[in-house]
SEMI-455885 format. One record per residue: residue number from 1; chain; x, y, z of N, C-alpha, C, O in turn. Coordinates in Angstrom, 2 decimals. Each point is the difference from the previous one (the first is absolute). Example, Ala and Ser with C-alpha at 12.3 -4.5 7.8 and 13.67 -1.06 7.14 Angstrom:
SITE    nr   kette       nc1       nc2       nc3      cac1      cac2      cac3       cc1       cc2       cc3       oc1       oc2       oc3
SITE     1       A     13.19     -5.69      7.80     -0.89      1.19      0.00      0.90      1.20      0.00      1.04     -0.02      0.66
SITE     2       A     -1.39      1.07     -1.38      0.82      1.19      0.06     -0.77      1.09      0.73      0.51      1.11      0.17
//
This chain:
SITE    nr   kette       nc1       nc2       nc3      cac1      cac2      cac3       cc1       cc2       cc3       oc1       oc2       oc3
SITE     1       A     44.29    -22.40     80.61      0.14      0.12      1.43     -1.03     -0.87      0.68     -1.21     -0.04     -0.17
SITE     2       A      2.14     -0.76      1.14     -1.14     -0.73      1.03     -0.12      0.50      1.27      0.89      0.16      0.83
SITE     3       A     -2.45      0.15     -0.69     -0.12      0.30      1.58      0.62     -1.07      1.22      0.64     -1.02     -0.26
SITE     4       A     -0.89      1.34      1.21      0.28     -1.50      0.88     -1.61     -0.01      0.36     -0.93      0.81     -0.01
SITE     5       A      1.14     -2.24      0.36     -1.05     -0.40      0.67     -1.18      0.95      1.09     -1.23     -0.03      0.03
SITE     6       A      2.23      0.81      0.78     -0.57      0.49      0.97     -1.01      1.44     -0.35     -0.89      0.63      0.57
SITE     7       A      1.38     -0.58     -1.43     -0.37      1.57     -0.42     -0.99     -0.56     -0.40     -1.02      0.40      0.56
SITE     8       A      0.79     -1.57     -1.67     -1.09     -0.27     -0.90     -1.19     -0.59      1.04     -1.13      0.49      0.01
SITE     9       A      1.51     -1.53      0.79     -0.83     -0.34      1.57     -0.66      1.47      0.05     -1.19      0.09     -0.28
SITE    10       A      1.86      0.97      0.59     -0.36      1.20      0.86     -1.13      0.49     -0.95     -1.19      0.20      0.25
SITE    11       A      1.78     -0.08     -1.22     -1.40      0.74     -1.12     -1.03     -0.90     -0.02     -1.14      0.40     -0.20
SITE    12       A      1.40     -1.70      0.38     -1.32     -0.55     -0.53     -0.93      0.15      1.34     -1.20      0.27     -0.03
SITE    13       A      1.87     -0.46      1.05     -0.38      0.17      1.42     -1.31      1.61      0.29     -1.10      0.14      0.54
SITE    14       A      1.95      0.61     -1.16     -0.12      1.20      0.18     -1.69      0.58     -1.30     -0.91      0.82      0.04
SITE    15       A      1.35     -1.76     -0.88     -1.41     -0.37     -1.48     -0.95     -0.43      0.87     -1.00      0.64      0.29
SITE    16       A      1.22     -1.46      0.02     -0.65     -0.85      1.17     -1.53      0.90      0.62     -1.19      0.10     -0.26
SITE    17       A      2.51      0.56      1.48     -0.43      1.00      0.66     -1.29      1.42     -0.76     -0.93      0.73      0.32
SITE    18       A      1.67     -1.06     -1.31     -0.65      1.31     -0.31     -1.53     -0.33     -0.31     -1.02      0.64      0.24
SITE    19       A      1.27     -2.15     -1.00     -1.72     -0.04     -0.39     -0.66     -0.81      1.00     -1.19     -0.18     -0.27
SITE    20       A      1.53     -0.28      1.17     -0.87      0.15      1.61     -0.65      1.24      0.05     -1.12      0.20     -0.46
SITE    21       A      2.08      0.93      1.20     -0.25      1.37     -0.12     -1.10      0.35     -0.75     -1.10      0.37      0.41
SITE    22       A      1.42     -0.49     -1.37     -1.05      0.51     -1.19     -1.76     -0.54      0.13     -1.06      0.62     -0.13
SITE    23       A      1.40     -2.15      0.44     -1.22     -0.58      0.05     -0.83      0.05      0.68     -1.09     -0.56     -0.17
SITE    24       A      1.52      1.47      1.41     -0.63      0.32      1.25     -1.31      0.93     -0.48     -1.15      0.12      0.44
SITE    25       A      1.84      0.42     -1.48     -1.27      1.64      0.02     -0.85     -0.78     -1.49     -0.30      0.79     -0.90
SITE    26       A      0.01     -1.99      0.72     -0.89     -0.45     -1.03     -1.22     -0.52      0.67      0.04     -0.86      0.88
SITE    27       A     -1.41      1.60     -1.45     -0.96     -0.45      1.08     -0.77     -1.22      0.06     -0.01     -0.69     -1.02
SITE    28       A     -0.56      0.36      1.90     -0.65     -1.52      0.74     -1.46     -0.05     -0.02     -0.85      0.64      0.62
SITE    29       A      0.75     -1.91     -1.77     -1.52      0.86     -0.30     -0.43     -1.68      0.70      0.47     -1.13      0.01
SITE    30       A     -1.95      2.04      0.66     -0.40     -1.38      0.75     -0.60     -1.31     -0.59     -0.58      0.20     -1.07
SITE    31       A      0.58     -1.56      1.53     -0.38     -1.23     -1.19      0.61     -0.61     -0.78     -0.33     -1.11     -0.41
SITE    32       A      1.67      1.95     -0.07      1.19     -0.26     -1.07      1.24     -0.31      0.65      0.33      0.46      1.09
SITE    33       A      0.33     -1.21     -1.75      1.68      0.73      0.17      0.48      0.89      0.48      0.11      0.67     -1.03
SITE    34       A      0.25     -0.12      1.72      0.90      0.97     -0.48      1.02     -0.17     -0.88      0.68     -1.02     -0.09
SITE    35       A     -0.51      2.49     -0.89      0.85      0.03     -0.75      1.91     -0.04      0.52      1.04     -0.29     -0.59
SITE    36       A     -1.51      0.92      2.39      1.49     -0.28      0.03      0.60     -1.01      0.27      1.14      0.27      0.38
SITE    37       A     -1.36     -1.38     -0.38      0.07     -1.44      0.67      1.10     -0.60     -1.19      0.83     -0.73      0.54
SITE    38       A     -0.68      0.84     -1.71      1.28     -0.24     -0.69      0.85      0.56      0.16      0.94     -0.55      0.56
SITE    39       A     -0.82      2.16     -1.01      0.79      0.58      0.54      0.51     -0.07      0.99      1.22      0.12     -0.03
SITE    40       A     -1.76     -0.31      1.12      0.42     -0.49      1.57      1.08     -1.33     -0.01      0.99     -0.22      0.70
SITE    41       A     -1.51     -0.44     -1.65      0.58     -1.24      0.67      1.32     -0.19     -1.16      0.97     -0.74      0.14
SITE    42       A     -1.30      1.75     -1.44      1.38     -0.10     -0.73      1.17      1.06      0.40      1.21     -0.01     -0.24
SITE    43       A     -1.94      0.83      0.86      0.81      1.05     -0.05      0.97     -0.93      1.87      1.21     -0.12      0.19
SITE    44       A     -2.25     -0.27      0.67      0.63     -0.41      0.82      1.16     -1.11     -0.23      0.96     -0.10      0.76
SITE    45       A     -1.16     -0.71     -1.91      0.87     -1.31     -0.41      0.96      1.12     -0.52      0.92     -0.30      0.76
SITE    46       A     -0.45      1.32     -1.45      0.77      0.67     -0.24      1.07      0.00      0.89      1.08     -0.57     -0.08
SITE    47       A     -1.70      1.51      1.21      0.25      0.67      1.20      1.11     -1.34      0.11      1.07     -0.04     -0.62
SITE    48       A     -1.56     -1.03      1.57      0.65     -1.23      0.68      0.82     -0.42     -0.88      1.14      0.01      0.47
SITE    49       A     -1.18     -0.39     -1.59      0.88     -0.32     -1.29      0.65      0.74     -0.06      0.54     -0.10      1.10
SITE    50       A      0.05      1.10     -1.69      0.76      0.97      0.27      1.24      0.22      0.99      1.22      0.13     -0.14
SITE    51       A     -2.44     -0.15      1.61      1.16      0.39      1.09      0.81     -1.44     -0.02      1.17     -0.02      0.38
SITE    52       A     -1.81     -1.14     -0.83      1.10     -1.24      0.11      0.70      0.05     -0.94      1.07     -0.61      0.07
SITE    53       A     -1.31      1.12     -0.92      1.45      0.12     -1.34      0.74      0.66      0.69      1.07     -0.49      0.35
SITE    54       A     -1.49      1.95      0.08      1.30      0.69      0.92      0.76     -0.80      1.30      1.15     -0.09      0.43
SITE    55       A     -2.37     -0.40     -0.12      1.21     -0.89      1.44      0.51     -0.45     -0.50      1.21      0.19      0.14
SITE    56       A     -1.71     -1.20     -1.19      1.32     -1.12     -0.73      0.86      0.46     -0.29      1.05     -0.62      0.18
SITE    57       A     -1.00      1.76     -0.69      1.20      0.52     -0.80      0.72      0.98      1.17      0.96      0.73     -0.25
SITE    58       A     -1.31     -0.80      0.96      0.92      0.83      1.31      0.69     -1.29      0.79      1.08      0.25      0.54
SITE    59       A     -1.58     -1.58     -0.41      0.44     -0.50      0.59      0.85     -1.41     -0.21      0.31     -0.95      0.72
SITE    60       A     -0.08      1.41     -2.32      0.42     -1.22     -1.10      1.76      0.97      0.38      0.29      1.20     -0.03
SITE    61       A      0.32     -2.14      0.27      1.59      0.14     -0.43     -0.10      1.39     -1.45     -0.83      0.11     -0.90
SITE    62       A      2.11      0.78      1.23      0.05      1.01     -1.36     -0.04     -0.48     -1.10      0.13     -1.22      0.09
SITE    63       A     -0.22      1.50     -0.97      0.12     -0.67     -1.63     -0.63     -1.76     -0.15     -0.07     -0.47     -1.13
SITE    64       A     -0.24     -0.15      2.00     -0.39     -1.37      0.11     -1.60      0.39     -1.13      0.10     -0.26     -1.20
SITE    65       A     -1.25      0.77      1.66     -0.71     -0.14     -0.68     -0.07      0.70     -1.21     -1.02     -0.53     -0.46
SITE    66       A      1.32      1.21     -0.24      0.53      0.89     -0.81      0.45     -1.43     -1.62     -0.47     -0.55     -1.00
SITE    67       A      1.78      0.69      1.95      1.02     -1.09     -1.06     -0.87     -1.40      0.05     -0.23     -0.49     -1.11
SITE    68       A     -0.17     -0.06      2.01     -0.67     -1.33     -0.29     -0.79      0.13     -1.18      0.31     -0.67     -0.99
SITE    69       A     -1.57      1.65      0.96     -0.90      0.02     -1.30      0.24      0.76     -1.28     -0.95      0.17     -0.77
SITE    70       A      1.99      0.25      0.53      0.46      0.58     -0.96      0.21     -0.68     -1.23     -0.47      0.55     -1.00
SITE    71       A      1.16     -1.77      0.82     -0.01     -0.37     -1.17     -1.17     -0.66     -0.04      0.02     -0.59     -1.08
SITE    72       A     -1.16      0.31      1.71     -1.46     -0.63     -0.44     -0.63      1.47     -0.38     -0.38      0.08     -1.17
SITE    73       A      0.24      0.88      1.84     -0.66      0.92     -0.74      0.61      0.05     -1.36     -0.62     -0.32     -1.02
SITE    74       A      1.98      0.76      1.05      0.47      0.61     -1.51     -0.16     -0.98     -0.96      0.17      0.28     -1.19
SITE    75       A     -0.69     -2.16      1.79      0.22     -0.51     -1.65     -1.86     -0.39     -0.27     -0.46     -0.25     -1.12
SITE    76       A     -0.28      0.29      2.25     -1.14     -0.03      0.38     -1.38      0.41     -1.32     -0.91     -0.68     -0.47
SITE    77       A      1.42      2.36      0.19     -0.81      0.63     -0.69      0.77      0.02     -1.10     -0.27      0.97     -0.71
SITE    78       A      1.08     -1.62      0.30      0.76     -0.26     -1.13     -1.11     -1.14     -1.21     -0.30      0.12     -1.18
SITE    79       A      0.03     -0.97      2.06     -0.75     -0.64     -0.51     -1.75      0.03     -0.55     -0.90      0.19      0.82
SITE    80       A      0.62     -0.41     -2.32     -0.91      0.75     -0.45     -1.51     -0.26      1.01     -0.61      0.97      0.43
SITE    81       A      0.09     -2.58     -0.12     -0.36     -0.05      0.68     -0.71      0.64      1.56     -1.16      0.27      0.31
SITE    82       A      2.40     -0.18      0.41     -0.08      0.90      1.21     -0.27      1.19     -0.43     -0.62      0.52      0.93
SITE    83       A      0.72      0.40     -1.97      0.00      1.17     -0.46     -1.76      0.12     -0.38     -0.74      0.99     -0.06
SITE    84       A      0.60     -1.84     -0.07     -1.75     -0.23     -0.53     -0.54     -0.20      1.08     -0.99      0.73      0.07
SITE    85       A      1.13     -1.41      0.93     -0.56      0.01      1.18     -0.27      1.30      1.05     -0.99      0.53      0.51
SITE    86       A      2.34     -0.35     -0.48      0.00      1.45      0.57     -1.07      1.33     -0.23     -0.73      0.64      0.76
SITE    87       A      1.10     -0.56     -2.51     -0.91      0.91     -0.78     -1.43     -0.48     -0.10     -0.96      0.77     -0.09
SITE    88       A      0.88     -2.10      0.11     -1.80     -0.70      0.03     -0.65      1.00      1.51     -0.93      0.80     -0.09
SITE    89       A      1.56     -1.05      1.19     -0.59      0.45      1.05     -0.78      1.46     -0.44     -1.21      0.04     -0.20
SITE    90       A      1.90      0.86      0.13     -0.77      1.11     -0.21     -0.47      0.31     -1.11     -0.46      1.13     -0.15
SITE    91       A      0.46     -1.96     -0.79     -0.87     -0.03     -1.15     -1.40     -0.20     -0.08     -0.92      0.76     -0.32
SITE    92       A      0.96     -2.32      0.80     -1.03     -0.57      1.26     -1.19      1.69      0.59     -0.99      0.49     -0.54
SITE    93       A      1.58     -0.18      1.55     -0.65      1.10      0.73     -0.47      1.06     -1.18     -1.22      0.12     -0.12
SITE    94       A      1.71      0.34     -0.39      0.03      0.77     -1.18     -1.32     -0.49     -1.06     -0.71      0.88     -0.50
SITE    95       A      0.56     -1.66      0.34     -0.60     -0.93     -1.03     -1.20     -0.42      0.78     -0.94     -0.22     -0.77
SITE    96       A      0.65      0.05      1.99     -0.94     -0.04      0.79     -0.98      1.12      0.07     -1.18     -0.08     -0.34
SITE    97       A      1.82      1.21      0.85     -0.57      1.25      0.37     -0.84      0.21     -1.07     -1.19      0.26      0.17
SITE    98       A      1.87     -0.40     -1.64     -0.50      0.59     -0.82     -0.77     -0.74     -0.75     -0.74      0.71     -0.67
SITE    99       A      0.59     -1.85      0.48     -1.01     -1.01     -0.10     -1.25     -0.55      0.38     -1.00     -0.22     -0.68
SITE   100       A      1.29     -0.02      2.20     -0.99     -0.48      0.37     -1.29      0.95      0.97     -0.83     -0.37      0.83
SITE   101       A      1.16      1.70     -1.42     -1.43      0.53     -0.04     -1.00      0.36     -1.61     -1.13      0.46     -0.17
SITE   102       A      2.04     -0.88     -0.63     -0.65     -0.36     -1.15     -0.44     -1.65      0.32     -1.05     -0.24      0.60
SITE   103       A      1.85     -0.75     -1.01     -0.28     -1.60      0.21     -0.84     -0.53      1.19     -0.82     -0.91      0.09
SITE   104       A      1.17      1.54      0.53     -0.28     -0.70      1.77      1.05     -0.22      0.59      0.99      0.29     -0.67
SITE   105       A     -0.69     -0.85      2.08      0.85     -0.57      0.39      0.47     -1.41     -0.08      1.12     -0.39      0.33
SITE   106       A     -2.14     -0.37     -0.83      0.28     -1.37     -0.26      0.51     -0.64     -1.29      0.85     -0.88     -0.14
SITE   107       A     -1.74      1.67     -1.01      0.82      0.07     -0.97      1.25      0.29      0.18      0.77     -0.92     -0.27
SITE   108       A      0.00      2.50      0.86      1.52      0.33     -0.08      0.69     -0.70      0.68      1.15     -0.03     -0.45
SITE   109       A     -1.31     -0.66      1.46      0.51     -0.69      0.96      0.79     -0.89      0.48      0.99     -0.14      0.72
SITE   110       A     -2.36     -0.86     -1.84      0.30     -1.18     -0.64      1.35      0.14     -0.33      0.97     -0.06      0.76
SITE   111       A     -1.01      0.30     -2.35      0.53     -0.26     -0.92      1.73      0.63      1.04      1.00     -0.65      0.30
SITE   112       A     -1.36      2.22     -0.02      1.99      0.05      0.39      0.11     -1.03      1.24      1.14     -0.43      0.14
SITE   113       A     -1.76      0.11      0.47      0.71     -1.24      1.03      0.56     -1.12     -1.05      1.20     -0.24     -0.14
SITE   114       A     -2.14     -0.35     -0.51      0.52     -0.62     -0.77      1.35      0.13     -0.76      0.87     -0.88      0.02
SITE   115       A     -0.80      1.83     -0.55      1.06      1.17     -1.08      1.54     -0.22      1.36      1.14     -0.40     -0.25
SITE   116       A     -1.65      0.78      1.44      1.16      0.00      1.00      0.24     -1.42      0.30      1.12     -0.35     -0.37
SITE   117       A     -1.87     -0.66      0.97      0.52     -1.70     -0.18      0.73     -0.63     -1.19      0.78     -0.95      0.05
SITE   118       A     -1.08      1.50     -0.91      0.97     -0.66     -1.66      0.91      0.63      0.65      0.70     -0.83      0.57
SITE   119       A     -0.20      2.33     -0.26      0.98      0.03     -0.35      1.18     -0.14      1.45      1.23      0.09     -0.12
SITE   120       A     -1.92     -0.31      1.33      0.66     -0.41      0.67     -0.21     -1.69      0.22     -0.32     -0.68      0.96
SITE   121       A      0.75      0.33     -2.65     -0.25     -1.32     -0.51     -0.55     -1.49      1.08      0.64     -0.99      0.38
SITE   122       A     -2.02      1.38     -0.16     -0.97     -0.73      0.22     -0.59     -0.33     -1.52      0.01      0.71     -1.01
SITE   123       A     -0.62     -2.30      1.28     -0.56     -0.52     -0.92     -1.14      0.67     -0.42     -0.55      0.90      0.64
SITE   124       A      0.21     -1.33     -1.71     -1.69      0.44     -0.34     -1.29      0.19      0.79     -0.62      0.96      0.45
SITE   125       A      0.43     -2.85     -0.46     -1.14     -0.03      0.48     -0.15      0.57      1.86     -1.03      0.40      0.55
SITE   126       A      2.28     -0.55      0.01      0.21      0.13      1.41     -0.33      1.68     -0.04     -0.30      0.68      0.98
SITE   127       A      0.46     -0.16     -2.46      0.52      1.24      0.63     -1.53      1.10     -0.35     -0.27      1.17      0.25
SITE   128       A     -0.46     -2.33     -0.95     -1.20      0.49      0.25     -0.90     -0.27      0.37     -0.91      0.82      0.09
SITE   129       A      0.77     -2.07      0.29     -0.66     -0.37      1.55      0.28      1.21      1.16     -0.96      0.56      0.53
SITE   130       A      2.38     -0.21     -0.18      0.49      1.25      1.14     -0.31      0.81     -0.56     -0.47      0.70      0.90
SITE   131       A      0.28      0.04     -2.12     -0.70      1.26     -0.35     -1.25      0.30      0.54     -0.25      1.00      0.67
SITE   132       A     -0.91     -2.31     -1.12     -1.30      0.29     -0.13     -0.22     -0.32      1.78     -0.87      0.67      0.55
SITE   133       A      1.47     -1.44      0.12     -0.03     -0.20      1.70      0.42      1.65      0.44     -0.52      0.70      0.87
SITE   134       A      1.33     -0.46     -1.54      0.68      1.18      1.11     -0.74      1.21     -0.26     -0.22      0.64      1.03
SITE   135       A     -0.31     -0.03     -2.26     -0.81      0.68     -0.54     -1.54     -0.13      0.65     -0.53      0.99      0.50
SITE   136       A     -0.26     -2.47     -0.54     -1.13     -0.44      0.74      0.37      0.77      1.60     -0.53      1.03      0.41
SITE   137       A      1.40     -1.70      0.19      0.71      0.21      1.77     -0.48      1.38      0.18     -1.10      0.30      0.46
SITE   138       A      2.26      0.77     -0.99      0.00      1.63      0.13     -1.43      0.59     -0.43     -0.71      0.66      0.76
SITE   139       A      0.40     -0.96     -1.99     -1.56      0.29     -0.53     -1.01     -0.24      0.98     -0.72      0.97      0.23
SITE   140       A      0.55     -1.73      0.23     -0.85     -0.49      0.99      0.51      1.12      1.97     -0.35      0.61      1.01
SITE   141       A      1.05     -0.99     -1.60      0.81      0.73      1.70     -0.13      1.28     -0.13     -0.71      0.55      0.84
SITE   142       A      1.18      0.09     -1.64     -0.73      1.89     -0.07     -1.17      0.15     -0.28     -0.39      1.09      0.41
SITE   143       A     -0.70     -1.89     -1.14     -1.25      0.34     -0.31     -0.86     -0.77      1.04     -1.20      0.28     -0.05
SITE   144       A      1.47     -0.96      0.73     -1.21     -1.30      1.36      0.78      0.56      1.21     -0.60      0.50      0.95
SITE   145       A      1.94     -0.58     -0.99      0.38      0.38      1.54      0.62      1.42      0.53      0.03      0.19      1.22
SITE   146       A      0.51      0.91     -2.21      0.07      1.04      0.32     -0.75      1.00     -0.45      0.04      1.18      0.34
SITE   147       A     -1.06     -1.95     -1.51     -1.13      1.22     -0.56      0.62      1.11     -0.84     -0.29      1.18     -0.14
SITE   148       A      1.38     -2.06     -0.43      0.61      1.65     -0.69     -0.52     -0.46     -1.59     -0.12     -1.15     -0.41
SITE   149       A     -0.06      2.09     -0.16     -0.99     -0.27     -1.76      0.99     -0.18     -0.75      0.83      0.91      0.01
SITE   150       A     -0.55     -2.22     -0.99      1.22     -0.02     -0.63     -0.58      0.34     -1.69     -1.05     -0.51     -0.39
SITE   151       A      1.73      1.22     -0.33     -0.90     -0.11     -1.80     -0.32     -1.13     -0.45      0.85     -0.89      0.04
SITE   152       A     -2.07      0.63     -0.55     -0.37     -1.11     -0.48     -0.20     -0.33     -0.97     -0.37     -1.12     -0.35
SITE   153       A      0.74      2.69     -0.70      0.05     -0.12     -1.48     -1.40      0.03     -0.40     -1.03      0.27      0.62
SITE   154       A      1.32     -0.71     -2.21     -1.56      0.10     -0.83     -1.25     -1.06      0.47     -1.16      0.20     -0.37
SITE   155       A      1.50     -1.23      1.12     -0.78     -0.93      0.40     -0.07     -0.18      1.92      0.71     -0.61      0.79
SITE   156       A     -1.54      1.20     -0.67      0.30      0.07      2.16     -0.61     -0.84      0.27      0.40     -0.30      1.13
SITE   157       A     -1.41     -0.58     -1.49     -0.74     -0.65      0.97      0.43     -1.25     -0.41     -0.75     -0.87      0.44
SITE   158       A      1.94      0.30     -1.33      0.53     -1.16      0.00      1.30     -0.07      1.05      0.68     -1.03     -0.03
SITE   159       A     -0.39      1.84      0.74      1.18     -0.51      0.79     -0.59      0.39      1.63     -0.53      1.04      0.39
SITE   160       A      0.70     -1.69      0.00     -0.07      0.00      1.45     -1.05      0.70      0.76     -0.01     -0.03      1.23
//
């Protein structure tokens, strides 16, 4: 069974909503971040994302968006590839959490950015040049500009 569009807009809309909501009552400690400031701004990209899937899909001709993507989904995840990609994503997250407060964050980081450029077949060297840049970027950006403490593993005073 496929939902339509609108319903799925509505829930995500409504996901959205909820962890706004939620983020409101997380407290604001002075000097730092606040902790709700992601939440805020993912839960808000939800929210807006969402309600435009539902407009779209309220305001797309009946069956037009539906039948257009149907045979790309169904032959889509057919393929082993795309199937690895898909499943990399939350593997990725998964493999993070649980890593890189043993390793650090630069150690775990690294390497699955990397792990995700192969396989959304980027070259090598490009793809770890963008690992160790994008890893440096964020590393630097939560620990110098929002002050939030990232794990630094068995060795802390070599990264950042």
């Amino acid at each position: 069974m496929r939902l339509p569009d609108t319903y799925t807009g509505l829930a995500v809309a409504c996901l959205g909503g909820f962890v706004v909501l939620r983020a409101t009552g997380f407290p604001e400690p002075t000097g730092a971040a606040s902790p709700r400031l992601f939440p805020y701004i993912i839960g808000s990209a939800f929210l807006v994302l969402g309600l435009a899937i539902a407009a779209r899909s309220l305001c797309a001709p009946q069956g037009r968006v539906t039948d257009a993507f149907r045979p790309l989904a169904n032959d889509w995840l057919r393929r082993p590839r795309h199937l690895l990609r898909v499943l990399l994503i939350p593997a990725t997250v998964v493999l993070f959490g649980l890593l890189s407060p043993v390793l650090g964050t630069v150690l775990v980081a690294v390497p699955l950015i990397f792990l995700n450029a192969l396989a959304w077949q980027e070259k090598p060297v490009p793809a770890l040049v963008s690992s160790v840049v994008i890893c440096a970027t964020v590393t630097l950006f939560f620990t110098k500009v929002m002050r939030v403490p990232l794990p630094t593993g068995p060795l802390p005073g070599l990264w950042f």
